[in-house]
Steps between C-alpha positions, in 0.01 A plus 500: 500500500477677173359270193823572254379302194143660542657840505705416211291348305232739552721867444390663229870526299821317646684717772889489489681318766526674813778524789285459818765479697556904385157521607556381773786697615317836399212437688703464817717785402145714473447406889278184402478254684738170367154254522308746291807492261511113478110472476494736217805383292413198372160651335783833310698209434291393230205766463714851543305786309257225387149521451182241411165505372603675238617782737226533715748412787838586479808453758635845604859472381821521643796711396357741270223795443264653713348213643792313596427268793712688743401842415128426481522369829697742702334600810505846561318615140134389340467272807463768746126541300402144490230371733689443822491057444667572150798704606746146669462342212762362252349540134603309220217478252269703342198489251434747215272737749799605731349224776815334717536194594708374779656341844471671859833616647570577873649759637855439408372427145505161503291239395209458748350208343355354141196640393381715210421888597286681251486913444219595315602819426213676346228380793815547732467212653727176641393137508702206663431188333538155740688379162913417508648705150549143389144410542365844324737514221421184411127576499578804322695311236224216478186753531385265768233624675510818296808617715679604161225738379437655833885560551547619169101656418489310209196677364565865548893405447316365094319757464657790611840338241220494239408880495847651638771241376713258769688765737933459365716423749508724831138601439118432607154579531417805652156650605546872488272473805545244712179278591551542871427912428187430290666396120308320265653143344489690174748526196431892557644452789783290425824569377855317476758690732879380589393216812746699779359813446122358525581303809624763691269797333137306547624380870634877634130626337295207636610519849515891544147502383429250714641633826326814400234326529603310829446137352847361424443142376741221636 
């Protein structure tokens, strides 16, 4: 279950009221699966487009710009380059690094079960947490444990804001090379870059290097 006061009292501006039941409907019209639709909605219907800790994590939004929900997670585009366990996943949250968060789907894109899914997408790499979404967000939302600054990278996410401004909507943190081909966690190395176009441009140039290499992680 989600925590609905936590996530409300915790978003970083107020979010306006949301139809999940149109979310709903589009999901399944998008060949989602109707459990993955009625997992999700209740979390867009008060958190849509919203983000927290002051924007370190942000919900990927539905109905509008480049990272829409839907569009983001079409299957036959940037997820053909993600390590193999990232690719049947549902995401629905990012932080300010381009790093997605979300649920496992099966093969007819449906919900497979609760638990949080994490693409790192500079070290190309995926983590499965034992966590429900319920149990992480809170935890996120709390900082318990320091689930919130891992999620979001609290540090790099302060500092990085402090020498290169807080990305605008749409937009992230972007190594010019990616750490997983040798970049340095360096402000020369860092740039802010629309969040689509970094997702799908550091994950085509991570993996070809990689399977030039023949060491594709998973």
């Amino acid at each position: 279950m989600w925590p609905i006061e936590l996530i409300r009292q915790h978003l970083d501006r107020s979010v306006p009221p949301f139809d999940g039941v149109a979310f709903e409907q589009a999901l399944t019209a998008a060949g989602f699966g109707p459990n993955l639709a009625g997992f999700l909605a209740p979390l867009y219907g008060v958190a849509n487009d919203g983000s927290f800790l002051g924007g370190a994590l942000r919900i990927l939004p539905f109905g509008a710009g480049e990272t829409d929900v839907l569009r983001l997670n079409a299957p036959d585009v940037w997820k053909v380059y993600a390590p193999e366990a990232g690719r049947a996943v549902f995401y629905f949250m990012h932080n300010a690094f381009g790093d997605l968060f979300g649920v496992p789907l099966d093969s007819a894109g449906e919900l497979m079960r609760d638990s949080a899914i994490l693409l790192w997408l500079e070290q190309y790499k995926v983590d499965e947490t034992p966590l429900t979404w319920g149990d992480a967000l809170a935890k996120v939302l709390r900082d318990e444990q320091d689930v919130g600054s891992y999620l979001g990278r609290l540090r790099e996410y302060e500092w990085a804001c402090s020498h290169l401004g807080k990305p605008g909507e749409g937009e992230c943190f972007s190594m010019k090379v990616p750490i997983a081909l040798g970049g340095a966690p360096t402000l020369e190395n860092m740039h802010i870059q629309p969040c689509y176009l970094h997702i799908s441009f550091t994950l085509q140039v991570v993996q070809q290097a990689l399977q030039g290499d023949g060491n594709e992680s998973h």
